[in-house]
ROTIMAR-402257 format. One record per residue (C-alpha): residue in one letter; x, y, z. Coordinates in nm, 4 decimals. Layout:
N
R  r        c1        c2        c3
R  a         X         Y         Z
...
END
This chain:
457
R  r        c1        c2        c3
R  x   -1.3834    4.1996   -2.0253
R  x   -1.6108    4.0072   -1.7465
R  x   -1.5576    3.6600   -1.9144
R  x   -1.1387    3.7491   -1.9181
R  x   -1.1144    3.8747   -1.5544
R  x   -1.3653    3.5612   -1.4305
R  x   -1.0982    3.3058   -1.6533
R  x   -0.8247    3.5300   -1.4734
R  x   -0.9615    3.4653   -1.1209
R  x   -1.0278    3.0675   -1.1908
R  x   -0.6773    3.0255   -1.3299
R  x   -0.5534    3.2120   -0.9636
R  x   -0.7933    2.9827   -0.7911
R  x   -0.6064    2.6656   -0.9605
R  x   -0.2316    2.7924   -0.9178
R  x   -0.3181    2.8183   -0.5681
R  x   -0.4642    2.4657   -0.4818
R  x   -0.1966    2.3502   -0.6763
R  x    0.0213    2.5168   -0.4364
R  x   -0.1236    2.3616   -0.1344
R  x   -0.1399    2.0065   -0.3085
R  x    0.2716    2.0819   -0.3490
R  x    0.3180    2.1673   -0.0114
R  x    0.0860    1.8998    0.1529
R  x    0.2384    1.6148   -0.0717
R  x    0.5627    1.7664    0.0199
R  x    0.4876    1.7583    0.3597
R  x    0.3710    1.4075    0.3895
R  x    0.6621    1.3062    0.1861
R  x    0.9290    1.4283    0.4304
R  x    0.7693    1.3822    0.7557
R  x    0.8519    1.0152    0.7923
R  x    1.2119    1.1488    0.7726
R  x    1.1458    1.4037    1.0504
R  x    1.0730    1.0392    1.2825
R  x    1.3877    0.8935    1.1381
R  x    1.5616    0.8997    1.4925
R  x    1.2097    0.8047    1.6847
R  x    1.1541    0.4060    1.7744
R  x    1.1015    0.1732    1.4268
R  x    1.0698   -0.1397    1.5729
R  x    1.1047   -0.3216    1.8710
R  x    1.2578   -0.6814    1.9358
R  x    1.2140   -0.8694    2.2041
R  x    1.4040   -1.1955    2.2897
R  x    1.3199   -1.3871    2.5799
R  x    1.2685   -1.1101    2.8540
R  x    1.5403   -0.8516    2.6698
R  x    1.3714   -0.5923    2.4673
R  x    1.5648   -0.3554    2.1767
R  x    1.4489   -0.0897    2.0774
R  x    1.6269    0.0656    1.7482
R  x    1.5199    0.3631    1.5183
R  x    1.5257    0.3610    1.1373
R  x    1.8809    0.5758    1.2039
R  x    1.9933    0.2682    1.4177
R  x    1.9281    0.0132    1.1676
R  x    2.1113    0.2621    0.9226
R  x    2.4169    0.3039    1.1340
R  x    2.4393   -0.0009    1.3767
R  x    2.6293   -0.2893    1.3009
R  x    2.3750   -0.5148    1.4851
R  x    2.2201   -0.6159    1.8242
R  x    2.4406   -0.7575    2.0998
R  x    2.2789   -1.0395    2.2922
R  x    2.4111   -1.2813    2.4673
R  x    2.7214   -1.2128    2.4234
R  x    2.6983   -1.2728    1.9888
R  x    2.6265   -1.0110    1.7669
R  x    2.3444   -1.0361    1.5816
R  x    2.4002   -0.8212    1.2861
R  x    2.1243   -0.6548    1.1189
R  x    2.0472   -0.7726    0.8007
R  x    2.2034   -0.5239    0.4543
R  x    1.9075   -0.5095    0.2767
R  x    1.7238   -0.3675    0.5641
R  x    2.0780   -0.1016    0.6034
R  x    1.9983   -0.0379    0.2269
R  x    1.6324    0.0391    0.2331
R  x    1.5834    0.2380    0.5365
R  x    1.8820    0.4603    0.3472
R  x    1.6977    0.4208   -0.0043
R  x    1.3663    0.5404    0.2045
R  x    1.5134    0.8962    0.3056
R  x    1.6767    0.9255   -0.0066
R  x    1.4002    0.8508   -0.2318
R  x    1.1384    1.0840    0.0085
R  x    1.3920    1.3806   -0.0028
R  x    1.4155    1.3337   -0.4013
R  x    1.0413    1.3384   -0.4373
R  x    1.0060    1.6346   -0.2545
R  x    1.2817    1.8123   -0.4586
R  x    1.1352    1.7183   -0.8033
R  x    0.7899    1.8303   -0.6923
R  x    0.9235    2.1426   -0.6315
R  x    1.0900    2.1409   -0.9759
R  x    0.7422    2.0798   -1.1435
R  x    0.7901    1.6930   -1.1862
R  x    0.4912    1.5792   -1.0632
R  x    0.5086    1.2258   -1.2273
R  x    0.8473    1.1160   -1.0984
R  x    0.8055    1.2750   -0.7786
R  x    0.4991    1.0458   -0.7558
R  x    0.7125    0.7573   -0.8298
R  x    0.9950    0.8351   -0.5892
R  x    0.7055    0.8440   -0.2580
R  x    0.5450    0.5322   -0.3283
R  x    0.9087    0.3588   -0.3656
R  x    0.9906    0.4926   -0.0738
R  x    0.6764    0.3769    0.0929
R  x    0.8024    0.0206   -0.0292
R  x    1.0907    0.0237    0.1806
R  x    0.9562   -0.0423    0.5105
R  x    0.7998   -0.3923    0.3615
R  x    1.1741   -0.4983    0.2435
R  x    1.2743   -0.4394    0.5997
R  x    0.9547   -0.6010    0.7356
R  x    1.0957   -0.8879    0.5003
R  x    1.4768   -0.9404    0.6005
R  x    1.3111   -0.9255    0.9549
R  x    1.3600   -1.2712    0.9353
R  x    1.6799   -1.3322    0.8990
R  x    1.7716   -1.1964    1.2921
R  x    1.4861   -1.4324    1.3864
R  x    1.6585   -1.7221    1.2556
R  x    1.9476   -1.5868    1.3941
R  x    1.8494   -1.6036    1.7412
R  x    1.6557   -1.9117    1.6916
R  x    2.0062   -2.0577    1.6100
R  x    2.0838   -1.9809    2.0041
R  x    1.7773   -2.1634    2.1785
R  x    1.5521   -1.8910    2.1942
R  x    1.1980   -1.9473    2.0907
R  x    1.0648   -1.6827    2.2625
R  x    1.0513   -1.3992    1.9620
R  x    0.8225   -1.0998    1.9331
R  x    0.9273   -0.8258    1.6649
R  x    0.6705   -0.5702    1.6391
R  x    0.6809   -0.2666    1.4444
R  x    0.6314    0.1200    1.6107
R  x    0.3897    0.4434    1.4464
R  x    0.6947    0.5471    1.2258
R  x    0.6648    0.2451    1.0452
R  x    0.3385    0.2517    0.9477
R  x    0.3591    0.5906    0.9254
R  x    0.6324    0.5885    0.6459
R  x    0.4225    0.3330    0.4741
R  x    0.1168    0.5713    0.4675
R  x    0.2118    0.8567    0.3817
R  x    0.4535    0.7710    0.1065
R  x    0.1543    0.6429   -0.0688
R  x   -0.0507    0.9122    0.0117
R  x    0.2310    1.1731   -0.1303
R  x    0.2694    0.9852   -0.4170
R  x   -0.1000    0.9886   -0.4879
R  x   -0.1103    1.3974   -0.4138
R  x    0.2092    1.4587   -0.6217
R  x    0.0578    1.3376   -0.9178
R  x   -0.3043    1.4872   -0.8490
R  x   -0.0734    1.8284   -0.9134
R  x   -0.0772    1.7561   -1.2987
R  x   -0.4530    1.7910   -1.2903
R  x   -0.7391    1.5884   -1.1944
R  x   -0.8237    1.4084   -1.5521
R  x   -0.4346    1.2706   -1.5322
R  x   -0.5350    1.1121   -1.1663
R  x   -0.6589    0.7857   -1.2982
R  x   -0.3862    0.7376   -1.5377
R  x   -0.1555    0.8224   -1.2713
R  x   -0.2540    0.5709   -1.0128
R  x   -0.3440    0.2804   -1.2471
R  x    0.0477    0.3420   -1.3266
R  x    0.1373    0.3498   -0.9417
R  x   -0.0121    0.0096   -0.8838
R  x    0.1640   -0.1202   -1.1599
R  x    0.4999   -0.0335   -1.0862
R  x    0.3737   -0.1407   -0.7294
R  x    0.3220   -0.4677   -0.8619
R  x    0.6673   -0.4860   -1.0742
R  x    0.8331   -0.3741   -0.7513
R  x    0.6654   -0.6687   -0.5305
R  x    0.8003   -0.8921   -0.8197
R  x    1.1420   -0.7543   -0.7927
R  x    1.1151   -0.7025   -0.4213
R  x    1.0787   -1.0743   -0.3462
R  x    1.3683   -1.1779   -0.6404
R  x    1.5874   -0.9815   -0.4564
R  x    1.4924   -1.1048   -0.1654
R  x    1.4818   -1.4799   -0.2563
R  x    1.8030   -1.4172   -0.4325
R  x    2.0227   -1.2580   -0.1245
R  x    1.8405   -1.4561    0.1591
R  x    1.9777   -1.8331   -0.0496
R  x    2.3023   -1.6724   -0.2190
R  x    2.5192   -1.7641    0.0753
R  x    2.3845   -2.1014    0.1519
R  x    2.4743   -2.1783   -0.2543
R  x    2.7606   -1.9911   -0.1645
R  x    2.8653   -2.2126    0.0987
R  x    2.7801   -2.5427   -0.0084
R  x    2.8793   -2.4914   -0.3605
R  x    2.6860   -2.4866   -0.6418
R  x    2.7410   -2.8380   -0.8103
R  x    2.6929   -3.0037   -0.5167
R  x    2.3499   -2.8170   -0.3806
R  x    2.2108   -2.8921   -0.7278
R  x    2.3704   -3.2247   -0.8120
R  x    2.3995   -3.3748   -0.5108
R  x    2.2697   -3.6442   -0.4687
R  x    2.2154   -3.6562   -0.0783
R  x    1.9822   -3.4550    0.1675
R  x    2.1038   -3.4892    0.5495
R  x    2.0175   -3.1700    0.7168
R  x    2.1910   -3.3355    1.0347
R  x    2.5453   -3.4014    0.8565
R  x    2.5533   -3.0722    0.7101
R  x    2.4681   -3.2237    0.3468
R  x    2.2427   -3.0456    0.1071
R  x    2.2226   -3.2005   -0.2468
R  x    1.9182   -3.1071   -0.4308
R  x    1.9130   -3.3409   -0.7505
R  x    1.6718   -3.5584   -0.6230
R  x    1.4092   -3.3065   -0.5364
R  x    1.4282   -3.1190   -0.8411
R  x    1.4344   -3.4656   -1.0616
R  x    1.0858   -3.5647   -0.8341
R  x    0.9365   -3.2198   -0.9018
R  x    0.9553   -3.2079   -1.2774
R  x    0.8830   -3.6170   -1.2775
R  x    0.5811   -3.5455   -1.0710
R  x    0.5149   -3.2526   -1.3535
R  x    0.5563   -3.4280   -1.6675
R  x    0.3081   -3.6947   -1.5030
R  x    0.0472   -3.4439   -1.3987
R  x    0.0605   -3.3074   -1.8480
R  x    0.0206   -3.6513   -1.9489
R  x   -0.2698   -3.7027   -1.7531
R  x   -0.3906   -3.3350   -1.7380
R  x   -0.3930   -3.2090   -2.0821
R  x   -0.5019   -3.4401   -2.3053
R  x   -0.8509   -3.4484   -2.0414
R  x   -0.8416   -3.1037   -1.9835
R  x   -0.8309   -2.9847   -2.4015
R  x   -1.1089   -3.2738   -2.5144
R  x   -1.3457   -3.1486   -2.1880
R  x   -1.3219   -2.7765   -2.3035
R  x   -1.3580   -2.8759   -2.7174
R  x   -1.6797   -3.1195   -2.5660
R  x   -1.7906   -2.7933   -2.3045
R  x   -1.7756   -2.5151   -2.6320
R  x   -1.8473   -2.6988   -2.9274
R  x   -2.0279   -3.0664   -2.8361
R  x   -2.2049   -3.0757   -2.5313
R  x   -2.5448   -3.0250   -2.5102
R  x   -2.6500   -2.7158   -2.3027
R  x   -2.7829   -2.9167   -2.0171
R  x   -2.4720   -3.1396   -2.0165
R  x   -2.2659   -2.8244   -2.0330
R  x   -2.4934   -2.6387   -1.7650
R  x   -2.3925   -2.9715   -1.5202
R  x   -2.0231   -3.0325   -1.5523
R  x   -1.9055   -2.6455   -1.6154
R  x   -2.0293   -2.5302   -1.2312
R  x   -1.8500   -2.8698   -1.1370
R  x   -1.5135   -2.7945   -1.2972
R  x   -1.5542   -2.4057   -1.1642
R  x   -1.5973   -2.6033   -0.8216
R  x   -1.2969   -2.8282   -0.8414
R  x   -1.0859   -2.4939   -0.9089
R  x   -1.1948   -2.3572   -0.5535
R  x   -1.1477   -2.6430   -0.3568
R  x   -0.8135   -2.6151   -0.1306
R  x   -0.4962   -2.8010   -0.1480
R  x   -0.4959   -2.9899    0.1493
R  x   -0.8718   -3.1313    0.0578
R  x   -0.7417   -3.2801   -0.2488
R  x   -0.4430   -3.4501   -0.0504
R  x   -0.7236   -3.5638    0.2195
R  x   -0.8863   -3.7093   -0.1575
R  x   -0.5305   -3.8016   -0.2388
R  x   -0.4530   -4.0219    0.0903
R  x   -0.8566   -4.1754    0.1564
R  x   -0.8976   -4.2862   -0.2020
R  x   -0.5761   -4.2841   -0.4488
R  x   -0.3367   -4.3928   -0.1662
R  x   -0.5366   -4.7159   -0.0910
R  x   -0.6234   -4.7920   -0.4886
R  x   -0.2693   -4.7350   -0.5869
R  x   -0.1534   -4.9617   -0.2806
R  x   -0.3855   -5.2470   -0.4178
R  x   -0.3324   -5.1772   -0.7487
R  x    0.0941   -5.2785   -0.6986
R  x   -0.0176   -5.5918   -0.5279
R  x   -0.2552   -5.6868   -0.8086
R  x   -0.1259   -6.0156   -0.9819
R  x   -0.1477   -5.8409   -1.3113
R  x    0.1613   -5.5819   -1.2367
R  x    0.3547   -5.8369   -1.0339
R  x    0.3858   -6.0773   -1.3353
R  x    0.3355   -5.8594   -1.6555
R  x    0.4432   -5.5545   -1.5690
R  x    0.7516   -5.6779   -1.3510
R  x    0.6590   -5.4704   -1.0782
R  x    0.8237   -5.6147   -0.7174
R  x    0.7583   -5.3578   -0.4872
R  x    0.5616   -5.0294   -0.4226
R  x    0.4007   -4.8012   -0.2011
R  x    0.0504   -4.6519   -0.2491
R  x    0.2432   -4.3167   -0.0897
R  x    0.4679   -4.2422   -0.4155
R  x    0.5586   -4.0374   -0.7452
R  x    0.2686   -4.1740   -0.9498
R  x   -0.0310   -4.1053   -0.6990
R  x    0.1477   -3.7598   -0.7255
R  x    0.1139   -3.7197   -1.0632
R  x   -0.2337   -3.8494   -1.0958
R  x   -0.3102   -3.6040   -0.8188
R  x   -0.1310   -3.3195   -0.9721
R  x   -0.3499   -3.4631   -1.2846
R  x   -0.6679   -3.3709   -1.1288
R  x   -0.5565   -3.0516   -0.9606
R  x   -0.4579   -2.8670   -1.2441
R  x   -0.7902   -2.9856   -1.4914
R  x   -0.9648   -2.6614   -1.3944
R  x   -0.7145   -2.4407   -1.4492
R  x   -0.6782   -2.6166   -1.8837
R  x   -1.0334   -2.6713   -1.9215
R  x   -1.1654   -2.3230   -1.8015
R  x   -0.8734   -2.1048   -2.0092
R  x   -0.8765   -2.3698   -2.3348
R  x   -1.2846   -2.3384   -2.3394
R  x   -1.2264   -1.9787   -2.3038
R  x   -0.9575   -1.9559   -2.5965
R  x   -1.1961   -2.1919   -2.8271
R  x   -1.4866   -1.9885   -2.7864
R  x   -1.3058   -1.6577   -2.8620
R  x   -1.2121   -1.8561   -3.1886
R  x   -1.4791   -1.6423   -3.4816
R  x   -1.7774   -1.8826   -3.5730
R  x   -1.6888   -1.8436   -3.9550
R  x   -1.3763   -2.0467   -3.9007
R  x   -1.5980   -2.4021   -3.8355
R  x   -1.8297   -2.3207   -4.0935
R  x   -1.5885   -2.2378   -4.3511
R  x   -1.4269   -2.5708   -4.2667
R  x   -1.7785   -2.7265   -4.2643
R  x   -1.8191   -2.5439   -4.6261
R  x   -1.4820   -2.7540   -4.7507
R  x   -1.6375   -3.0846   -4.6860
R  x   -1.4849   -3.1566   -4.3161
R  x   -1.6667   -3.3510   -4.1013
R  x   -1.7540   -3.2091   -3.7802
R  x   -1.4920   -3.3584   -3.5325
R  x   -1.2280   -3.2337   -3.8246
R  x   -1.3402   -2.9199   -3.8444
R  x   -1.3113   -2.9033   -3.4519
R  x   -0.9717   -3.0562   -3.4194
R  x   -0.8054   -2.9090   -3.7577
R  x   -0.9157   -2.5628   -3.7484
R  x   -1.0558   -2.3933   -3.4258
R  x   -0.8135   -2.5894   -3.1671
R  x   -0.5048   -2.4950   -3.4078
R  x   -0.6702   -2.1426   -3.4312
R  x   -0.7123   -2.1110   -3.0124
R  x   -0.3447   -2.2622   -2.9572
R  x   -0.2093   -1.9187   -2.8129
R  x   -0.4987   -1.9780   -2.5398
R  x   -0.4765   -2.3032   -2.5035
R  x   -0.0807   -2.3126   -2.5233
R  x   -0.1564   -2.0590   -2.1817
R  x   -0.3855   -2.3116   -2.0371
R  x   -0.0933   -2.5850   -2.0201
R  x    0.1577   -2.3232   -1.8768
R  x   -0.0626   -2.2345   -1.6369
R  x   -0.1465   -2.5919   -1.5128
R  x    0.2216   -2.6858   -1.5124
R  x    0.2664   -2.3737   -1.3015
R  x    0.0101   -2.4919   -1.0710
R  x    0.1496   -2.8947   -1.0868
R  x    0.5074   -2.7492   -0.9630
R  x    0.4395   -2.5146   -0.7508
R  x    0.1850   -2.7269   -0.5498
R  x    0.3098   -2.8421   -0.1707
R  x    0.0169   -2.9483    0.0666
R  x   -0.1430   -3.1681   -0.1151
R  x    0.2043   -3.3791   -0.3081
R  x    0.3301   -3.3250    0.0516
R  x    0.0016   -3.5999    0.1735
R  x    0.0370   -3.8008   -0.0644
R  x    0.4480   -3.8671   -0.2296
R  x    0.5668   -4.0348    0.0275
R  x    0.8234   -3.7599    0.1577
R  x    1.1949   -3.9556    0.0483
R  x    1.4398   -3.7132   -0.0732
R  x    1.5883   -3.9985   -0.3077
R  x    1.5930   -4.0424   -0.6287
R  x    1.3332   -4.2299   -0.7814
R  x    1.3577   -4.5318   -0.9621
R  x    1.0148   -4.6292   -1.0171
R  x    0.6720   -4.4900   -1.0346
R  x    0.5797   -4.6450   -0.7502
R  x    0.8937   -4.5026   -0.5518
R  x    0.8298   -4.2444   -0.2586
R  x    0.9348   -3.8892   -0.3567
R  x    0.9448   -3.5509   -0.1681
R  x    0.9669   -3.2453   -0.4227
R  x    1.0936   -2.9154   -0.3856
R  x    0.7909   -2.7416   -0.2428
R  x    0.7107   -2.9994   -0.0106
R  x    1.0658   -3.0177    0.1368
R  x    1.0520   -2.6687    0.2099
R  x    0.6976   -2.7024    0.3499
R  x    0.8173   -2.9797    0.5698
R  x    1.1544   -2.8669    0.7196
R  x    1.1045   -2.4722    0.7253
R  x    0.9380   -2.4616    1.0417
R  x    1.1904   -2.6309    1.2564
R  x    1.5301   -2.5370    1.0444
R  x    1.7895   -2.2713    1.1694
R  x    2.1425   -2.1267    1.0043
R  x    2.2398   -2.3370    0.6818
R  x    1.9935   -2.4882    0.6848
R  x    1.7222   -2.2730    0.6948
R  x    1.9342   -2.0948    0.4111
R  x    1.9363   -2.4181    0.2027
R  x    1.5691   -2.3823    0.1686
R  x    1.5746   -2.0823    0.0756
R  x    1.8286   -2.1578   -0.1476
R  x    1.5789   -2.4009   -0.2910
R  x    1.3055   -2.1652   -0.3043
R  x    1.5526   -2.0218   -0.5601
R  x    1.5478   -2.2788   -0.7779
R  x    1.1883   -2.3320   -0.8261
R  x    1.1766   -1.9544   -0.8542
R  x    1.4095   -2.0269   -1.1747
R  x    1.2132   -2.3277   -1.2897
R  x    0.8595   -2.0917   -1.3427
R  x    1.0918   -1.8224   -1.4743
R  x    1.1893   -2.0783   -1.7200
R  x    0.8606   -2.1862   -1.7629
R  x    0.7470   -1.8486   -1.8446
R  x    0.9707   -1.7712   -2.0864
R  x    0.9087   -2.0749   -2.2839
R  x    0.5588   -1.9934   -2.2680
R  x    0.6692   -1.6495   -2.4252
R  x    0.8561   -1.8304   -2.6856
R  x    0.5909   -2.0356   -2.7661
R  x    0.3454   -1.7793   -2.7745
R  x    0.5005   -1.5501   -3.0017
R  x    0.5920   -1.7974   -3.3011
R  x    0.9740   -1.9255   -3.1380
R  x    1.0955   -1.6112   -3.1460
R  x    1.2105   -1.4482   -2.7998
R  x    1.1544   -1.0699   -2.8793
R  x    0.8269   -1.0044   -3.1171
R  x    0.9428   -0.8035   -3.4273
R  x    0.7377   -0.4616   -3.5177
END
């Protein structure tokens, strides 16, 4: 009788902190609503300041100055709207006992005020476009205050189901957070550079042949043709070094050897960009520049001209850059490789370097297939340091020793000053190396799973 009236009183003890952790997630949820008509953020444009509430950048169709209209950009319209919406449905499906999508529908609508923090910068460019430099946009207490407690509620709603479901919960929070940053910025990439391919047309932004910012022209063939030249440069060089060191670091080297030149490649994977295109411009620059003028590649090799600034010191930079990323993940996949493998080999009547090269690197390919993908992510997606050391001609190259400027470095080197189509058109381009390590990706998916796209069960 004791034991059922104690279990009686603890089970009255949990209903009623689970009551509070309703109404307090509840609570948190919806108050960022109650401040939907309070300041949200403030912009300020030479010495005029506007001040607009989340319900302003709902319902206004943008911010007069100077006699224009700058309008305020959709996506911000849709998730200031999405916000409320997505707060208010939390709150109701907590209420109908749904902890776990309740949970889910505060922490999206936490994520809303970063998509409007993010289409901020359109209106900048907009009023950039009218010779104002002079920009401050700063966000008020509602803002942050939307972003807090959204995650908070979202945190408390799911706490509801019971504290040994916590852990669970919020390991799953931060992974839809980090599926929603992925789609967040797709979006985002995808309606900030829609118009400009809009506008321009799609065969000629990626066809064309011609980049002239100043006459309104924006063809992006020879960019993209310099990026994945520059790329397929960097895997010839890279990857054949990069597999051998790793089979010599995890199955040849001796352990002092390996002890020496493992902390070195760990070191060249932490040195910045812009230090290798200092390396890139002291040393390869100069020894590619000498190397043209050499005797040897003006009368065998038939080479006329050159610069010591082009698409081959790229590559053999890119080369470098992405050895720590191949040798550190391929050493890694060959020493996960089981030990009976090379001694079964060994047992056949292979020789050493066979047993090496015929069974554990065919055995560690998934790894070491990652290891490439990887590096060519890093080779095409690189900016600073290609930026030092191309050259910086958006033409299409006819030689190794031509000057190039790829996709990420044109965007590095024109975003700062460019305004209206422009600005678009790099965004635009953006885009397209978003695509490119899409593609990438799914290749690498292909490959990994035997050439077939979906794995069967």
């Amino acid at each position: 009788m004791e034991t059922t009236m104690k279990d009686d009183a603890h089970l009255k003890r949990e209903r009623q902190k689970r009551k509070l952790k309703v109404i307090f997630a509840v609570a948190m949820g919806i108050v960022p609503i109650a401040t939907f008509f309070l300041p949200y953020v403030n912009y300020t444009f030479k010495d005029s300041t506007f001040v607009l509430s989340a319900y302003q950048i709902l319902t206004s169709p943008g911010i007069r100055f100077q006699g224009y209209l700058i309008s305020i950009p959709l996506l911000s319209k849709i998730a200031v709207l999405c916000g409320a919406v997505l707060a208010l449905t939390g709150g109701a499906l907590l209420l109908l006992k749904k902890p776990g999508l309740a949970g889910t529908g505060f922490v999206l609508s936490a994520a809303t005020p970063l998509i409007v923090l993010m289409t901020s910068s359109s209106i900048q460019t907009a009023v950039t476009s009218l010779g104002v430099s002079n920009i401050i946009i700063s966000y008020q207490w509602p803002f942050l205050l939307t972003l807090i407690l959204g995650l908070a509620a979202g945190v408390l709603a799911i706490w509801t189901k019971g504290g040994e479901k916590l852990a669970e919960s919020i390991f799953r929070i931060f992974a839809c957070v980090s599926v929603g940053s992925v789609v967040i910025i797709t979006v985002y990439m995808i309606v900030s550079g829609a118009p400009a391919i809009a506008e321009i047309g799609l065969g000629n932004f990626l066809f064309g042949t011609e980049w002239e910012p100043k006459s309104g022209v924006y063809g992006i063939l020879p960019l993209i043709l310099s990026s994945i030249a520059g790329t397929v440069g960097a895997v010839i060089i890279g990857v054949p070094i990069g597999i051998l060191t790793a089979v010599f670091l995890s199955e040849t080297a001796p352990k002092w050897v390996a002890s020496v030149v493992r902390p070195a490649v760990q070191l060249l994977a932490g040195i910045p960009s812009v230090v290798y295109g200092f390396f890139g411009m002291i040393v390869l620059v100069p020894a590619v520049q000498a190397m043209v003028k050499s005797p040897f590649f003006k009368t065998v090799l038939h080479v006329k001209s050159g610069k010591g600034m082009s698409l081959f010191t790229a590559a053999v930079l890119l080369g470098i850059m992405i050895l720590p990323t191949i040798i550190n993940v391929s050493e890694s996949a060959l020493r996960a490789v089981p030990n009976s493998y090379y001694e079964g080999a060994l047992a056949l009547g292979a020789t050493k370097e066979r047993a090496v090269l015929g069974t554990l690197l065919p055995a560690a390919k998934s790894g070491v297939s990652a290891g490439v993908i990887l590096g060519i992510g890093r080779a095409i997606g690189e900016a600073m340091a290609v930026s030092m050391v191309a050259g910086n001609q958006p033409i299409i190259p006819k030689s190794l020793t031509d000057g190039v400027r790829t996709l990420t470095a044109n965007i590095v080197l024109e975003m700062a000053y460019a305004a209206d189509l422009h600005r678009q058109a790099l965004i635009a381009t953006g885009v397209v190396l978003f695509v490119f390590i899409l593609i990438i990706n799914l290749l690498f998916s292909i490959l990994k799973q035997g050439g077939r796209l979906w794995k069967r069960n």
